[in-house]
C-alpha positions in Angstrom: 0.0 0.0 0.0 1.0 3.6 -1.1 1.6 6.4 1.5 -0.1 8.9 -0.2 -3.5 6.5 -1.3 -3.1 5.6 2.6 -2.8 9.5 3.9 -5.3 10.7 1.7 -7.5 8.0 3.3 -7.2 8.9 6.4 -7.8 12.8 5.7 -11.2 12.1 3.7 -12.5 9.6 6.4 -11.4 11.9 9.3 -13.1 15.1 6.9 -16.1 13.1 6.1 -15.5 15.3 2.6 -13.5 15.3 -0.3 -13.4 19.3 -0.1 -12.4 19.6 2.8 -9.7 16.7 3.1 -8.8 18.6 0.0 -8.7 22.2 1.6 -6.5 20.4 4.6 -3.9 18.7 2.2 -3.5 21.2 -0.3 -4.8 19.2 -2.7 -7.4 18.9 -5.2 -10.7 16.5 -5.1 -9.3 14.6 -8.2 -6.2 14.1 -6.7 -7.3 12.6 -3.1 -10.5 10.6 -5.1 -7.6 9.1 -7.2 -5.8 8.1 -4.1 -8.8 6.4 -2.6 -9.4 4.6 -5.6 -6.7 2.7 -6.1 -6.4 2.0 -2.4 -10.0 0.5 -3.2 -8.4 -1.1 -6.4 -5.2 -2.9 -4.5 -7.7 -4.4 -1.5 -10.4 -5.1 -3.6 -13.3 -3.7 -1.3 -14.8 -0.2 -1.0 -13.6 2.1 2.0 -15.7 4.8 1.3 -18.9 5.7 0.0 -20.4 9.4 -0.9 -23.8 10.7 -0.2 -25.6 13.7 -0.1 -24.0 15.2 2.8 -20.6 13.8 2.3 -18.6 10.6 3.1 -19.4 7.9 5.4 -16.6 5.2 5.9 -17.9 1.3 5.6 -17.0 -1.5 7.6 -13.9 -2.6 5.7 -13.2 1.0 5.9 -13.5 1.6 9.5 -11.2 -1.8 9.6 -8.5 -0.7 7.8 -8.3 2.8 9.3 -7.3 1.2 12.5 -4.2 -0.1 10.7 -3.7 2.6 8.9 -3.2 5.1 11.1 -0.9 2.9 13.2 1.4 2.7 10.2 1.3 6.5 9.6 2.3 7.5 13.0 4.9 4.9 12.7 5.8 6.4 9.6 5.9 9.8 11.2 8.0 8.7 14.0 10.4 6.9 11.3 10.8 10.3 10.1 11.3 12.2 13.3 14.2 10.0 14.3 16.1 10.4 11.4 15.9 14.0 11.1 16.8 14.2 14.1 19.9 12.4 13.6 20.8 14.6 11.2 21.7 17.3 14.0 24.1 16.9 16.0 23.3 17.2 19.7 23.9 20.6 21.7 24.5 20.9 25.4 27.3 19.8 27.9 27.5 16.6 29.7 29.4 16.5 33.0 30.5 13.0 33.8 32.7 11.8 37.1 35.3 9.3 36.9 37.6 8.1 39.8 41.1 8.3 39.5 42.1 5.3 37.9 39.2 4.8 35.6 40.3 8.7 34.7 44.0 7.8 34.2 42.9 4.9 31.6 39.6 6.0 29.9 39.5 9.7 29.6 41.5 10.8 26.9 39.7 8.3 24.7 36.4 9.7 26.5 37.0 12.9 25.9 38.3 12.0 21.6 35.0 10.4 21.5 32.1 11.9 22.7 33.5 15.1 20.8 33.5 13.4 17.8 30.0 12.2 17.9 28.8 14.9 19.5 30.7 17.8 17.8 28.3 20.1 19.2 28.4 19.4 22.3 31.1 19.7 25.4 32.3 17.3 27.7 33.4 18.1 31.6 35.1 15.4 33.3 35.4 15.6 37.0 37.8 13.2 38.8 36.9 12.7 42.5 36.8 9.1 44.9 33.4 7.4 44.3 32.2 8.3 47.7 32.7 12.0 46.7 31.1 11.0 42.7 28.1 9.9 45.1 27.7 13.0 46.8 27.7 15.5 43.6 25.2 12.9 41.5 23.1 13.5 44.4 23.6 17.1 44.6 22.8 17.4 40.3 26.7 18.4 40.0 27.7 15.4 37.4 25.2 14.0 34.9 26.6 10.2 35.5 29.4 8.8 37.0 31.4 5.5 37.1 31.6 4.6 41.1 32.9 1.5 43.1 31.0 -0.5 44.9 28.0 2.4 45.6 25.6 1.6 48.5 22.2 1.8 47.2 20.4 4.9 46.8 16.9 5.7 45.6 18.0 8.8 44.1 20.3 6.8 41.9 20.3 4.5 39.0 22.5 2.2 39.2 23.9 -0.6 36.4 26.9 -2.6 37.0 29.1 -2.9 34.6 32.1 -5.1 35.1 33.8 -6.9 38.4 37.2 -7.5 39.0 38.8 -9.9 41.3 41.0 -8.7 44.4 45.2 -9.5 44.4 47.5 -9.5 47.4 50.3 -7.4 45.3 53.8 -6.6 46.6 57.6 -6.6 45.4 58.7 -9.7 47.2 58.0 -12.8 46.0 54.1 -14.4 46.6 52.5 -17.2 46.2 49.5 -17.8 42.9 47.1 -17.8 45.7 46.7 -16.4 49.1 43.8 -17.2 51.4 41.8 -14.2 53.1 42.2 -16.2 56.2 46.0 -15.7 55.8 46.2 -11.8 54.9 46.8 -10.8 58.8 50.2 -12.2 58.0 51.5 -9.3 55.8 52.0 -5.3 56.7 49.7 -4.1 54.9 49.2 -0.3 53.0 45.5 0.1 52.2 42.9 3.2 51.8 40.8 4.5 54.7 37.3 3.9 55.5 34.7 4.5 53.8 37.0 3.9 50.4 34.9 1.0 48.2 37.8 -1.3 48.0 38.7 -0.9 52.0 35.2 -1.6 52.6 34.5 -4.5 50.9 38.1 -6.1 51.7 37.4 -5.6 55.7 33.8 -6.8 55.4 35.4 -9.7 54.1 38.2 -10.0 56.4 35.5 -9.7 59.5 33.5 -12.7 58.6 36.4 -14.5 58.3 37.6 -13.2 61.8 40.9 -12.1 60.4 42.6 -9.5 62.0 44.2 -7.3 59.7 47.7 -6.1 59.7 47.5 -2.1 58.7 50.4 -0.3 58.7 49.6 2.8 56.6 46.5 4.1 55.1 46.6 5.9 52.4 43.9 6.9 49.7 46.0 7.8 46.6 46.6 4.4 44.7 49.6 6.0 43.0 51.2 6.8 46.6 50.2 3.3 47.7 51.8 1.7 45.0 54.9 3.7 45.6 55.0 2.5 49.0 54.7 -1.0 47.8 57.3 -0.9 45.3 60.0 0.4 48.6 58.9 -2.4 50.1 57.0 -0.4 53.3 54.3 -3.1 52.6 51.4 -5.2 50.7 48.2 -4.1 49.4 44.9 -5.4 47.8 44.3 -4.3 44.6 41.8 -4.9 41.1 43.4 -6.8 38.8 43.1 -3.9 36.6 45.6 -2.1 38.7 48.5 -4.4 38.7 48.5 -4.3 34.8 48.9 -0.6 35.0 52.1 -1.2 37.1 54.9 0.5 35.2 57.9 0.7 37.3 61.3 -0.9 36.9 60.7 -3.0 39.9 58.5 -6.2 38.9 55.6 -6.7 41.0 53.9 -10.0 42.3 50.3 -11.3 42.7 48.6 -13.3 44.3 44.9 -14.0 43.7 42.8 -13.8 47.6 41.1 -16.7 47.9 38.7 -18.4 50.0 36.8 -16.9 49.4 37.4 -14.6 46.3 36.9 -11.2 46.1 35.5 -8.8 43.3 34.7 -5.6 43.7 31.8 -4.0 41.4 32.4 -1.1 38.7 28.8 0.6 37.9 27.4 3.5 36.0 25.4 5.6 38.2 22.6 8.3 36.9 20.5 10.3 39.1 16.9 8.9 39.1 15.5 12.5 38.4 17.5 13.7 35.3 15.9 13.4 31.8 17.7 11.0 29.3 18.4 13.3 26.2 20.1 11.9 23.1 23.2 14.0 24.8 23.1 11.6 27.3 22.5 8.4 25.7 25.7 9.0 23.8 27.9 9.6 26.8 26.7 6.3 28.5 27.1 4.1 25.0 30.7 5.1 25.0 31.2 5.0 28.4 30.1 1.8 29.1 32.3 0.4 25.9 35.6 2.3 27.4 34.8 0.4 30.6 34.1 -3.1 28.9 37.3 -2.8 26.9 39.3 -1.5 29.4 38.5 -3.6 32.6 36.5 -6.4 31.5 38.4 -9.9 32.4 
């Protein structure tokens, strides 16, 4: 079936008159009569019939208009979208990245968001998740990649990847160490309320080990500096220990017993409207975040 016979249908049923369908189109009686015709012609049965006042639709009419105007507004919508992707989306995105995820994904972020969203800007705000948290909350950042985030109803949240913990220091370690045996080593690790302290002492409590602190300190890049003079140990991602670029090789161990994993996730407020804008940011986001730290 032809758009036009189909819209010129609709416009004479919904007129109840040829004039005036015509007078609403643009068009002329010949032209929308024509329309109707061969719609007629193509389904074999009459859709509408004139009389002295007008047009009344028949039953196979009234039948088919149903469909009809399901596949027009589909039409219509078909249309929308793609004209709409023909403009480039306007407006600035503010997205919050912790540290690491920072150091690995946001140059490439950054590259391309602006290149499918040339009109558009980007603000990326680095910050520990428990801070991210707070400024979702607050509408400071539009999204955010967070750690291990409590729950929130003010937040939607989607996990996106988990990575297992490693005992991780410069002298030599077994493949595998058991939680149960961590309160063996100094160890260097972030304060409370840090996702990866938290979930690592939740575990080591139900295991009744008591752990072996010796420093706490909250920048990764310090705590692996204090690992590699040999202050200490520390528990980190896997993701981490690839990034380890110093001169001094560094040994892993794989907790076990159980194993640990912490949980990276993609947090939006509940209360901010998806635009395409943001629908971008999250596609490439959430593909930075598979490629980079998936296992």
């Amino acid at each position: 079936m032809e758009i036009a016979n189909m819209q010129a249908f609709v416009a004479v049923a919904d007129a109840m008159s040829y004039t005036k369908a015509a007078a609403a189109l643009n068009s002329s009686q010949p032209t929308l009569s024509r329309h109707v015709q061969l719609l007629e012609k193509e389904l074999g049965q009459r859709l509408l019939e004139r009389h002295g006042r007008g047009v009344r639709v028949t039953d196979s009419g009234a039948a088919l208009l149903v469909h009809v105007r399901g596949i027009l507004e589909a039409v219509d919508h078909a249309k929308a979208e793609m004209s709409e992707r023909l403009q480039s989306p306007r407006g600035k995105i503010r997205i919050g990245l912790p540290p690491r995820v920072a150091q690995s994904i946001a140059p490439d972020l950054v590259q391309q968001f602006l290149r499918a969203c040339p009109d558009a800007s980007i603000t990326v705000e680095e910050g520990l998740s428990i801070r991210l948290r707070e400024w979702l909350i607050a509408g400071r950042l539009d999204m955010a990649i967070l750690f291990d985030p409590p729950s929130s109803q003010q937040l939607q949240i989607e996990g996106l990847e988990r990575e297992l913990l490693l005992l991780v220091g410069i002298e030599p370690l077994p493949s595998k160490v058991k939680v149960s045996a961590v309160g063996e080593f100094p160890l260097i690790l972030p304060s409370e309320p840090q996702a990866l302290r938290r979930i690592f002492q939740a575990v080591a409590e139900r295991k009744d080990v008591r752990l072996h602190v010796v420093a706490e300190v909250d920048s990764m890049q310090t705590v692996l500096s204090l690992v590699e003079r040999k202050v200490g140990y520390t528990v980190i991602p896997s993701s981490v220990a690839k990034m380890w670029n110093a001169t001094v090789p560094l040994h892993t161990a794989l907790l076990t017993m159980p194993q640990i994993r912490n949980r990276i996730t993609l947090a939006v407020p509940c209360a901010r409207p998806s635009t395409r804008l943001h629908v971008e940011a999250a596609k490439i986001l959430k593909r930075l975040i598979h490629q980079t730290f998936s296992i």
